[in-house]
C-alpha positions as CSV (number, residue, x, y, z in Angstrom):
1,X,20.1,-4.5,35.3
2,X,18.3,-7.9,36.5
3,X,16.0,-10.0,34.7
4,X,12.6,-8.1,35.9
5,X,14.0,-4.5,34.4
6,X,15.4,-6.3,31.2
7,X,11.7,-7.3,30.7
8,X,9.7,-4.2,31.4
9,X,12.6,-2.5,29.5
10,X,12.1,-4.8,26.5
11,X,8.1,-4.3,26.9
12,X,8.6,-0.4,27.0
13,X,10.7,0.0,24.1
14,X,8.5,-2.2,21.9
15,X,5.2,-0.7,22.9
16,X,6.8,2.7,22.2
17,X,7.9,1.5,18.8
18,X,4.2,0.1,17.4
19,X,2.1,2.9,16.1
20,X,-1.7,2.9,16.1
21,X,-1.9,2.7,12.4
22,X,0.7,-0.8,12.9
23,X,-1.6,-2.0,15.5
24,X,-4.4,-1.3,14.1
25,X,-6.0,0.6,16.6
26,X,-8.7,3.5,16.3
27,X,-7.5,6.9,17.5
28,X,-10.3,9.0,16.1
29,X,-8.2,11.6,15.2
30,X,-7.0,12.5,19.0
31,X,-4.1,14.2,20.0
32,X,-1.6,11.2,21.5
33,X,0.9,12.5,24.0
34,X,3.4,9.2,23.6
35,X,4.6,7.5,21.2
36,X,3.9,4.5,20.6
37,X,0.8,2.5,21.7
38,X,-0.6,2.9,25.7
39,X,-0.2,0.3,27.9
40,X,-3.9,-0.3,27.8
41,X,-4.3,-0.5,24.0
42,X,-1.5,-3.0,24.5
43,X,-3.1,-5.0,27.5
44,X,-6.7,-4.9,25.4
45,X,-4.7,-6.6,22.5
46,X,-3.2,-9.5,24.6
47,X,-6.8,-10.3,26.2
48,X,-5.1,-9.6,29.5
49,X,-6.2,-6.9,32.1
50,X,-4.4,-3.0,31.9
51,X,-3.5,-3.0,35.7
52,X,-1.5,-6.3,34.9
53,X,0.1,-5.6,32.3
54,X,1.4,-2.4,33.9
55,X,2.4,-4.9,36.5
56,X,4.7,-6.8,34.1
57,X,6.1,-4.0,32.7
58,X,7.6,-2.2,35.9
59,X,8.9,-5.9,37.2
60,X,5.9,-6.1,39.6
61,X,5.2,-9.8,38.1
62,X,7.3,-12.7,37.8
63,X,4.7,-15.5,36.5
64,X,3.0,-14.9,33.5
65,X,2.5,-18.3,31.5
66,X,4.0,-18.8,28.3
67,X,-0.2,-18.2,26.5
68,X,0.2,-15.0,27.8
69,X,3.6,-13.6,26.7
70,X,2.3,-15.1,23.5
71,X,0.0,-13.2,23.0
72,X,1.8,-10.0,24.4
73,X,4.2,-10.9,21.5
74,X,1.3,-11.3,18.7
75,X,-0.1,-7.6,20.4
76,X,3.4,-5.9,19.4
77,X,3.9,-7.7,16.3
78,X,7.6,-9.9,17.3
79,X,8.4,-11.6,15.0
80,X,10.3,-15.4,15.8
81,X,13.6,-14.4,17.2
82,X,12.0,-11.3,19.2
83,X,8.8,-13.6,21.1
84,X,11.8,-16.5,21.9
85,X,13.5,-13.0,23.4
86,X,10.9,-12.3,25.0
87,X,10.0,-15.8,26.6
88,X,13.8,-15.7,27.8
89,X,13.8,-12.3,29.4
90,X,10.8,-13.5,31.5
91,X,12.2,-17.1,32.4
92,X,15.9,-14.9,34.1
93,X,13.1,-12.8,35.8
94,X,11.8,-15.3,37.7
95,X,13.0,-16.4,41.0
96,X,13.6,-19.6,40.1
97,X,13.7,-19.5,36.4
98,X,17.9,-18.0,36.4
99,X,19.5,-18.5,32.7
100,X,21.7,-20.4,31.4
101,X,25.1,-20.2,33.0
102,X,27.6,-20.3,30.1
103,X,30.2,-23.2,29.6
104,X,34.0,-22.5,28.0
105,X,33.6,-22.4,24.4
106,X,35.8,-24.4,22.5
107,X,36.9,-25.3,18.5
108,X,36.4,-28.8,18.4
109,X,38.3,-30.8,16.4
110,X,35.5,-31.5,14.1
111,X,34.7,-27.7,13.5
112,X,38.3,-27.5,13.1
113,X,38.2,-30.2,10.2
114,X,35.5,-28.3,8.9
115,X,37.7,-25.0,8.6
116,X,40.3,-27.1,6.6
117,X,37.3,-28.5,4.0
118,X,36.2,-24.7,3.3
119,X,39.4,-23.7,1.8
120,X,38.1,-21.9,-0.9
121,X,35.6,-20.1,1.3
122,X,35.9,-17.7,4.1
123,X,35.4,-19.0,7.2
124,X,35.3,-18.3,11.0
125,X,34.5,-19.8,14.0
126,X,32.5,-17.3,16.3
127,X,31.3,-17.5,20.1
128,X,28.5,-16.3,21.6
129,X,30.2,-12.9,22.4
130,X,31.2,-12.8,18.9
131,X,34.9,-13.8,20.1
132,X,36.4,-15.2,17.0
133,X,37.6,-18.3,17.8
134,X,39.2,-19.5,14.8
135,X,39.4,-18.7,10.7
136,X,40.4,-20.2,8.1
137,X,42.9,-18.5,5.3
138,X,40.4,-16.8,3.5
139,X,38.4,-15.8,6.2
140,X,41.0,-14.3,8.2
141,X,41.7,-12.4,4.7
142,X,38.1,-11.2,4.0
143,X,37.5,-10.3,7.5
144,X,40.4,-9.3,9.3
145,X,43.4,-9.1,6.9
146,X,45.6,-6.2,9.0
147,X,45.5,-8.7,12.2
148,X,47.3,-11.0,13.3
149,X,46.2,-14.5,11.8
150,X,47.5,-16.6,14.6
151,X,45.3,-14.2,17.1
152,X,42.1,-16.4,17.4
153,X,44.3,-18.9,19.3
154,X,46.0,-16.0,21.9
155,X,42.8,-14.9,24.6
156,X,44.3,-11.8,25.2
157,X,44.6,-11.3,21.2
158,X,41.6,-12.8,20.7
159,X,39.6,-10.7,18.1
160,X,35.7,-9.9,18.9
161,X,33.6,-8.9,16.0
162,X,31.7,-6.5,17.9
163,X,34.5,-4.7,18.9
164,X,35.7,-4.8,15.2
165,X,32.5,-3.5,13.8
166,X,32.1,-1.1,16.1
167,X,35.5,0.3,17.1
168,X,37.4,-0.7,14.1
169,X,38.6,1.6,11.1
170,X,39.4,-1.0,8.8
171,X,36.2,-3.2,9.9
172,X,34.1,-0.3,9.4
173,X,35.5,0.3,6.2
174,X,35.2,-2.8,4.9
175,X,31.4,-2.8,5.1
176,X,29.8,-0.4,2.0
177,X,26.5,-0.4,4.2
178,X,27.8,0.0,7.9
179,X,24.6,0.6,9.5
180,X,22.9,-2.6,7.9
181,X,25.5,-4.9,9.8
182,X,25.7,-3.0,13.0
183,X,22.2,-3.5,13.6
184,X,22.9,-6.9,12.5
185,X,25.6,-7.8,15.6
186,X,23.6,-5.7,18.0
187,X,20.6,-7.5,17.5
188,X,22.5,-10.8,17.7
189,X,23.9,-9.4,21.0
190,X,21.1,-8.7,22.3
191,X,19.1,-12.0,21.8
192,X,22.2,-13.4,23.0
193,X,22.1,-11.1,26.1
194,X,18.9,-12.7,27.1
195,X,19.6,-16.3,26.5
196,X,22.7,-16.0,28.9
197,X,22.0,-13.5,31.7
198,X,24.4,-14.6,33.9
199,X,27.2,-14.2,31.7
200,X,29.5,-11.4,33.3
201,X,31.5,-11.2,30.5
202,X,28.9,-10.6,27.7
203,X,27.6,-7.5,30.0
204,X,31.4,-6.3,30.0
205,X,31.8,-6.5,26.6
206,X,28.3,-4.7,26.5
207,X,29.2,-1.8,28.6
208,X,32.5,-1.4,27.1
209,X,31.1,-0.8,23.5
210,X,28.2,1.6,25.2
211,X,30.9,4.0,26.7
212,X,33.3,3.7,23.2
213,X,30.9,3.9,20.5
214,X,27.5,6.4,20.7
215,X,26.2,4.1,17.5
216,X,26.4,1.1,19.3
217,X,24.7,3.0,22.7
218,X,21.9,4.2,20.4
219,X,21.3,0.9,18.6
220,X,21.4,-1.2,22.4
221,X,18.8,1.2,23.5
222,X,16.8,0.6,20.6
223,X,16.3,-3.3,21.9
224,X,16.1,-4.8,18.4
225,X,16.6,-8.9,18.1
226,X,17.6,-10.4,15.2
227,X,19.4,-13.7,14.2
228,X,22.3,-13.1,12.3
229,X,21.6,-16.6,9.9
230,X,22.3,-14.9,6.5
231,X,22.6,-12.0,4.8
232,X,23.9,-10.5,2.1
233,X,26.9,-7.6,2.5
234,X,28.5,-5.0,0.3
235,X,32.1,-4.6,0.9
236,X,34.5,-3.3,-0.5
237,X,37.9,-4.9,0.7
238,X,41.5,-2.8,0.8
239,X,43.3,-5.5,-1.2
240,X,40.9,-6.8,-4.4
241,X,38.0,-4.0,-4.5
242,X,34.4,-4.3,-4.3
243,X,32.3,-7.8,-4.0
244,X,29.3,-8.7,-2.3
245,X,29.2,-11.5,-0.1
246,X,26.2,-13.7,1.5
247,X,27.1,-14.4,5.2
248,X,25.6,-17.6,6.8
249,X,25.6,-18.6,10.2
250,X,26.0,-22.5,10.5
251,X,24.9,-24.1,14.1
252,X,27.2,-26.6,14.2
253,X,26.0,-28.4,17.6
254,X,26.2,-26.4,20.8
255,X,28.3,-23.8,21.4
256,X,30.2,-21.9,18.9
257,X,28.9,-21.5,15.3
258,X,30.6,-20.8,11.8
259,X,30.0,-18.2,9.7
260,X,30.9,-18.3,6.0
261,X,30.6,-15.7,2.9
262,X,29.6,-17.3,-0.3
263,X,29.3,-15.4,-3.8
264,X,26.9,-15.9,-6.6
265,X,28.2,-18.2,-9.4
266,X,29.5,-16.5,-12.2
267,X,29.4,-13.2,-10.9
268,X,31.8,-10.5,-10.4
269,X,32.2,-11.0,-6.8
270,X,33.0,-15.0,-7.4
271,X,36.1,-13.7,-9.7
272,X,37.3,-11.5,-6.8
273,X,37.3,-13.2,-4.3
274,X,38.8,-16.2,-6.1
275,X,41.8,-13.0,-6.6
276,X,42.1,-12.8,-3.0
277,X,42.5,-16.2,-2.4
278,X,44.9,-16.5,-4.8
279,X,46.5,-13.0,-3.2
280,X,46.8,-14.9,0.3
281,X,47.7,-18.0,-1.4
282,X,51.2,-16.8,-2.7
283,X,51.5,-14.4,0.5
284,X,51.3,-17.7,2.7
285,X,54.1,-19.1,-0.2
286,X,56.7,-16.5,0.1
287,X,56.5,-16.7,3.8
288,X,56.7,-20.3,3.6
289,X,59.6,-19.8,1.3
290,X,61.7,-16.9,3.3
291,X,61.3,-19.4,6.3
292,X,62.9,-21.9,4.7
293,X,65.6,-20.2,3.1
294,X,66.5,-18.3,7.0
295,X,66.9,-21.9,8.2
296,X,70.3,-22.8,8.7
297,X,71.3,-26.6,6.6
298,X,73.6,-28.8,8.9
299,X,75.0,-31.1,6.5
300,X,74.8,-34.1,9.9
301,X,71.7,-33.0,10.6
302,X,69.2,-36.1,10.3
303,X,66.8,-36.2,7.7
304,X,63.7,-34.4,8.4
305,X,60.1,-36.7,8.6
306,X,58.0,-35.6,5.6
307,X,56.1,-32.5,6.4
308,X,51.9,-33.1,6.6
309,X,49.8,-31.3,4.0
310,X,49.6,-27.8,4.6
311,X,46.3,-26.7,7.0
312,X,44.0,-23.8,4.9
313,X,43.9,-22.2,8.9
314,X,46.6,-19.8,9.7
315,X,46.4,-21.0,13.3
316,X,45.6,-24.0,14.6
317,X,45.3,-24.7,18.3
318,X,42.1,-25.5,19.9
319,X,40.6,-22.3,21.6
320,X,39.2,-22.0,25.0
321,X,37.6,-19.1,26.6
């Protein structure tokens, strides 16, 4: 699908999804054959002529200025993340106004830092395809306890939250309110989808989870936006039980962000997940512990240098992808 059909998709779907009563525009009682407002209720919202805006929906024209997919946007009542959306879609659709081509996203050593100073929360490092770049401890735990934790720095291992959410048992699982955070990551998708329409990769990823997962289909079609910044989750995780967890998305300069789960002080869900931590803590101890003991002692062998502090990230390689 180009730039022109993601737009007049994007304006169909929306149109359809804003009632009279939303809008508020007059019906008079009258039998309404679509759902949805027309196209020239719409148009007579945005101040801008019906034959045009049907021109802009089927991909007919490429230059509308940004005061007038303004006030398209104030017509269907998009909110912040939907009119930027918007404004996106119609800047790939023109000729000359191609997206963003996407660079290799990497963990820099700073983010990296980061990961070691949130010990005692979970943690991960997430690209724009919700590839999972790196975790800490704990967020490797929380998240994705029955994988690998050394699999954010493997590309062909990599885990991808989407996938998880969508095509995961255990991910699914975890999550007491499934439906809230799968619209959640297809609404991120999405937005992301039209910040980088070049991105072969992201429309892979896209088409995989279409033809795998009829939820994830029905929620694309849909053509919600939304930031995932913060929210808060039920879950109810296999090792410690129930908690309920805040997620926040910190932008941590371009490229890749970091999501972390916080609990309330002094609730239930602080006490649990200060169990899991302890849980992985003495998991990561025995293994530390059996490694040593399988090592062979060579009474010439030199003495060893002294061993740095222990990183709170089960892998830790910088990440490309």
């Amino acid at each position: 699908m180009n730039g022109k059909s993601r737009l007049g998709e994007f304006l169909r779907t929306r149109r359809s999804q804003l009632s009279p009563d939303e809008a508020e525009v007059p019906t008079y009682g009258e039998r309404r054959r679509v759902p949805g407002l027309r196209r020239e209720e719409l148009a007579l919202l945005a101040g801008v002529s019906a034959s045009y805006y049907a021109r802009l929906e089927q991909g007919h024209s490429m230059n509308a200025s940004p005061e007038v997919l303004d006030a398209i946007a104030r017509a269907l009542r998009l909110d912040e993340s939907e009119r930027l959306h918007l404004l996106d879609l119609a800047r790939s659709a023109k000729p000359r106004g191609r997206g963003r081509r996407p660079a290799p996203e990497r963990v820099t050593e700073a983010t990296g830092q980061l990961l070691d100073a949130l010990a005692d929360v979970p943690a991960i490092v997430v690209g724009r395809r919700s590839d999972v770049l790196a975790w800490n401890r704990l967020g490797h735990a929380l998240f994705a306890g029955h994988l690998d934790p050394g699999a954010p720095d493997l590309p062909d291992q990599r885990p991808n939250m989407a996938r998880l959410v969508f095509l995961d048992a255990h991910t699914r699982e975890l999550y007491t309110r499934w439906p809230s955070k799968a619209r959640a990551v297809v609404g991120n998708l999405r937005m992301v989808a039209g910040q980088y329409p070049e991105d072969s990769a992201l429309h892979a990823l896209v088409g995989e989870l279409s033809a795998k997962s009829e939820d994830f289909a029905s929620l694309w079609a849909d053509h919600r936006v939304k930031a995932c910044t913060v929210a808060d989750y039920e879950m109810r995780h296999p090792l410690v039980g129930a908690l309920t967890v805040t997620q926040q998305t910190l932008n941590v300069g371009p490229g890749p962000t970091v999501v972390v789960a916080t609990t309330r002080a002094g609730s239930p869900s602080r006490t649990t997940l200060a169990l899991l931590a302890q849980a992985t803590a003495e998991v990561s101890t025995e293994a530390g512990a059996t490694a040593a003991t399988a090592a062979p002692a060579t009474a010439a062998a030199p003495a060893a240098p002294a061993a740095p502090a222990a990183s709170s990230r089960p892998g830790t390689r910088v990440s490309d992808s």
